[in-house]
C-alpha positions as CSV (number, residue, x, y, z in Angstrom):
1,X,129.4,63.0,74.1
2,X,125.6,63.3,73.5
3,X,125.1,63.5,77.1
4,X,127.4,65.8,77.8
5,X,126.1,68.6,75.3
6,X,123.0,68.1,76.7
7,X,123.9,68.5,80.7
8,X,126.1,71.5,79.4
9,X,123.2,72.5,77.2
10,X,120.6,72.0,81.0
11,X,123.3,73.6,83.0
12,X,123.5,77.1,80.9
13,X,119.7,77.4,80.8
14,X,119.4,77.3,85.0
15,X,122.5,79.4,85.1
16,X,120.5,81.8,82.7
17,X,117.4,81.3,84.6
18,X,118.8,81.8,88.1
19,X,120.5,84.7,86.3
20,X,117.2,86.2,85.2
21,X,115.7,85.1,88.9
22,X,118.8,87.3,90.7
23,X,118.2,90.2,87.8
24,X,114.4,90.4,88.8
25,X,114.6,91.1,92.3
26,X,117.9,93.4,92.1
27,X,115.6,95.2,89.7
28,X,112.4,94.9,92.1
29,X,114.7,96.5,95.1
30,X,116.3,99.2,92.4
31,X,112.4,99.9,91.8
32,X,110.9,100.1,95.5
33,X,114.3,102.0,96.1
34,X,114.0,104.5,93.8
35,X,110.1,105.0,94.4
36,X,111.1,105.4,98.1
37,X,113.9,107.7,97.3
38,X,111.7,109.8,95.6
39,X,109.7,110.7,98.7
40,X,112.5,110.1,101.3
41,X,114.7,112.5,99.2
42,X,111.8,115.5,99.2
43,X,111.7,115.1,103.2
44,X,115.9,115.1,103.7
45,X,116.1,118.2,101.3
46,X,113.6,119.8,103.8
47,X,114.6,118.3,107.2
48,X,118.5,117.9,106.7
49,X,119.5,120.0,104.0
50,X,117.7,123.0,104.6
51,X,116.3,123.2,108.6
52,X,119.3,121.1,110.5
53,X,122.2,123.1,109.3
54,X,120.3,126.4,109.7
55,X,118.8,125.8,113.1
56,X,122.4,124.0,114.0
57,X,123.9,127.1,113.6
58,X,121.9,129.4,115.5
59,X,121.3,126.8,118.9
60,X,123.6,123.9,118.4
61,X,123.5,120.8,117.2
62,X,121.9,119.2,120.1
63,X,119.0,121.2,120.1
64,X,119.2,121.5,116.2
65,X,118.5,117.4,116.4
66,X,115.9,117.6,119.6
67,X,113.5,120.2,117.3
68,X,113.9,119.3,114.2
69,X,113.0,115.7,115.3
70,X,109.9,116.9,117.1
71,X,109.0,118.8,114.1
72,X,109.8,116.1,111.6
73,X,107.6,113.4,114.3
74,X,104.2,115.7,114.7
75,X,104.9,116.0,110.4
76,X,103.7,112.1,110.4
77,X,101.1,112.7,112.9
78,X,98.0,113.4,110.1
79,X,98.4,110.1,108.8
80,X,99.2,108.1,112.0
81,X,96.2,109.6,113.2
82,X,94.2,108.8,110.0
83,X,95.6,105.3,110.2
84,X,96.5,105.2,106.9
85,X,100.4,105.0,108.4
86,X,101.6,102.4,111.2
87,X,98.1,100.8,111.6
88,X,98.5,97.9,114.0
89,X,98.9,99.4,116.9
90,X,97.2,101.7,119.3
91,X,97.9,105.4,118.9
92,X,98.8,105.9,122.7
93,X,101.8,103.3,121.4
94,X,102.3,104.5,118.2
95,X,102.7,108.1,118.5
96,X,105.4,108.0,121.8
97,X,107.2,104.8,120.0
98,X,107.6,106.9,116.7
99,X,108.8,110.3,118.3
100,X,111.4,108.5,119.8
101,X,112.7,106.5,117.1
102,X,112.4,109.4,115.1
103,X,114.6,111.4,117.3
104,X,117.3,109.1,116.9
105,X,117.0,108.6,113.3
106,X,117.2,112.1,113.1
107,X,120.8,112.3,115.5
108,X,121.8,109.5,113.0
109,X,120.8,111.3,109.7
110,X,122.4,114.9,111.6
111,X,125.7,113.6,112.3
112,X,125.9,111.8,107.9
113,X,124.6,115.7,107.1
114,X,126.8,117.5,108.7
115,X,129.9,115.5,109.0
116,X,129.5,114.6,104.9
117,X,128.5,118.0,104.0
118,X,125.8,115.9,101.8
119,X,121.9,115.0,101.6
120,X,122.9,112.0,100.0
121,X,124.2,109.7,102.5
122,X,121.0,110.7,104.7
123,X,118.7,110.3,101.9
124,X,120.5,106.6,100.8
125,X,120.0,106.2,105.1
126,X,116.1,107.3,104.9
127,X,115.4,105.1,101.7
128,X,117.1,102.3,103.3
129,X,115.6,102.3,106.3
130,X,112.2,102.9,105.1
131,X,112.8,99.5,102.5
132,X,113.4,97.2,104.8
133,X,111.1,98.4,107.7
134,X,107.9,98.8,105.3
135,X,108.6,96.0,102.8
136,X,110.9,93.1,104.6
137,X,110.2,93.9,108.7
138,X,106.4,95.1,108.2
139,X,104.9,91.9,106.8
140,X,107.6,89.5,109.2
141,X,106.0,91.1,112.2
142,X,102.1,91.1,111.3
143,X,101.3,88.7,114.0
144,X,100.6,88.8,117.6
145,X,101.6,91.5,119.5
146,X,105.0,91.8,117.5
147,X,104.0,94.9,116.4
148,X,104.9,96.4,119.7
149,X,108.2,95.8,119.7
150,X,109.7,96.0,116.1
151,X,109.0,98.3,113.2
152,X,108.4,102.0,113.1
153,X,106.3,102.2,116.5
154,X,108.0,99.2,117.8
155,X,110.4,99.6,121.3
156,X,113.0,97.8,120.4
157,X,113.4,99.8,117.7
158,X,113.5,102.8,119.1
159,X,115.7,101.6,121.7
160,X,118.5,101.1,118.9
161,X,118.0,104.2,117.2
162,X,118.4,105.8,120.7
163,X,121.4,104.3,121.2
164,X,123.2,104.3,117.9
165,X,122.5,107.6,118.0
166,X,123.9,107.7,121.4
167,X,126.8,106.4,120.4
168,X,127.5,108.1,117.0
169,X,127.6,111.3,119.1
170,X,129.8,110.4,121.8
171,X,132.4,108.8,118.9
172,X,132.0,111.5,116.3
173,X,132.5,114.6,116.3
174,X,130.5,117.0,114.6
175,X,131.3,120.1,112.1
176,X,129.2,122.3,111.0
């Protein structure tokens, strides 16, 4: 009986523990989240809420996506330059690489505007995707010459934001 009490006794203390372990990082990624979402939120209010429908509406969406993508890619450019954003790579790489992905990010985060009539799921997309590339992607990828092909300057990621984007406009149709 003794025995028992106690391995009940040990079992509710690494369920609390392992509890507390799970609690920690939810609240970690709640934290980096919100901290992203903070800056991610400022640019979507600018980019998607404000410039894409208005620019949308007077060429298309098409062109709409193919400016405001430009525009949002050369608004990264200071710091890529400065290297205090993307170091790791050459700038002849980074700054091709990172226009491209960002033009099909910014297809992606069009179509969630405009079809949703919401910041919100573009902002929840931004925060997201900024997360996992800058905290889980970045340091998996610090060797070697992996640098070129995943992460924010990397081809293979700009390849499948090319193509989801690709697709996403060929499957969805778009109101504005």
């Amino acid at each position: 009986m003794q025995a028992e009490r106690r391995r009940q006794k040990c079992h509710i203390s690494l369920c609390f523990v392992l509890r507390l372990q799970r609690s920690s990082f939810i609240l970690h990624i709640i934290a980096k989240k919100r901290a992203l979402a903070g800056t991610n939120a400022g640019e979507e209010i600018g980019w998607r809420g404000f410039l894409l429908p208005q620019m949308a509406k007077t060429w298309g969406f098409r062109a709409a996506v193919l400016f405001g993508g430009l525009i949002w890619a050369v608004w990264h450019y200071p710091l890529i330059l400065s290297g205090r954003y993307l170091a790791g790579t050459p700038i002849w790489h980074q700054l091709p690489m990172f226009t491209i992905e960002i033009l099909g990010m910014t297809a992606v985060l069009g179509i969630l505007r405009l079809n949703s009539n919401s910041i919100w799921p573009a902002i929840l997309l931004h925060a997201s995707h900024n997360y996992f590339d800058q905290n889980i992607f970045a340091p998996l990828t610090n060797g070697g010459g992996s640098r070129y092909f995943a992460g924010e300057t990397g081809i293979i990621t700009a390849v499948i934001a090319c193509v989801i984007a690709i697709l996403m406009t060929k499957k969805i149709k778009i109101t504005m």
